[in-house]
C-alpha positions in Angstrom: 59.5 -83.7 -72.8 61.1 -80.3 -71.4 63.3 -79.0 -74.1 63.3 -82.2 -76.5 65.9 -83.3 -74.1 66.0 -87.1 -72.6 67.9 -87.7 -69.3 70.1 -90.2 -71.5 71.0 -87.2 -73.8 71.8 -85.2 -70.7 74.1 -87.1 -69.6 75.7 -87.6 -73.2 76.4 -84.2 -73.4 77.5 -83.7 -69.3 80.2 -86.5 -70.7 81.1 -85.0 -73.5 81.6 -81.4 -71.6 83.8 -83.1 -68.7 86.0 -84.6 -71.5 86.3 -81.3 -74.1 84.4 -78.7 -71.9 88.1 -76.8 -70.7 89.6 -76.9 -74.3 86.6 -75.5 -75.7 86.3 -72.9 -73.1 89.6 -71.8 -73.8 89.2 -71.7 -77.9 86.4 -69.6 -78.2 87.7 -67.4 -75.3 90.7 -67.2 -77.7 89.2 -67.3 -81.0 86.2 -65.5 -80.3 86.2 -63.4 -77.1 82.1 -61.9 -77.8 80.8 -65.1 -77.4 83.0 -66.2 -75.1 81.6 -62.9 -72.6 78.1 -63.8 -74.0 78.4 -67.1 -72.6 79.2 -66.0 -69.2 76.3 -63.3 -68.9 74.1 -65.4 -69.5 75.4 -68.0 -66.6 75.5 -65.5 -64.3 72.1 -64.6 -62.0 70.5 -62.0 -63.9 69.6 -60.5 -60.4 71.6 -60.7 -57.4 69.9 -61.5 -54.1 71.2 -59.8 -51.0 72.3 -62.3 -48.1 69.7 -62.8 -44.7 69.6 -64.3 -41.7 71.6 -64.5 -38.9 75.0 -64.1 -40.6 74.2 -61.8 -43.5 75.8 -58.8 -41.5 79.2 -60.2 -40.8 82.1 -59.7 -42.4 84.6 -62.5 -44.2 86.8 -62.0 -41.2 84.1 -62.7 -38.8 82.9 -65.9 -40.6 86.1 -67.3 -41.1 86.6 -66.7 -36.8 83.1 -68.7 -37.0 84.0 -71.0 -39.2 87.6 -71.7 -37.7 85.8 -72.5 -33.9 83.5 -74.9 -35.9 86.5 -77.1 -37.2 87.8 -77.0 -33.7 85.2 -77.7 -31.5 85.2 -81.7 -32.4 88.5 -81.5 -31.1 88.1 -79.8 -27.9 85.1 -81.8 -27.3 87.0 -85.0 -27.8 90.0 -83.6 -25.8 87.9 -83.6 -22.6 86.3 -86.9 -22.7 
């Protein structure tokens, strides 16, 4: 078994983080702010992967405009039926 971890387990401790996981978060950024900058590095991607495809060139103003004609076009095509 991967890690000595069962799926039951898993989800024990997925539980157990959705109930404490913010007030523990918040004490050891508090009581010990190392670990606390630990923890995130080593949840963040160790390597960052530049964007491709078709939108990796525009900028947030440009995908919003693009993403703003998307919510709309159910309505327009709605509107003309």
């Amino acid at each position: 078994m991967a890690l000595g971890i069962s799926w039951a387990r898993s989800s024990q401790l997925c539980e157990d983080f959705e109930a404490h996981g913010a007030a523990v978060i918040e004490r050891v950024r508090q009581e010990d702010p190392a670990t606390y900058i630990r923890v995130i590095a080593w949840l963040l991607p160790k390597e960052l992967k530049s964007a491709s495809g078709p939108f990796a060139e525009l900028s947030i103003e440009e995908l919003e405009l693009i993403a703003s004609a998307a919510r709309a076009a159910p309505a327009l095509s709605n509107s003309t039926q």
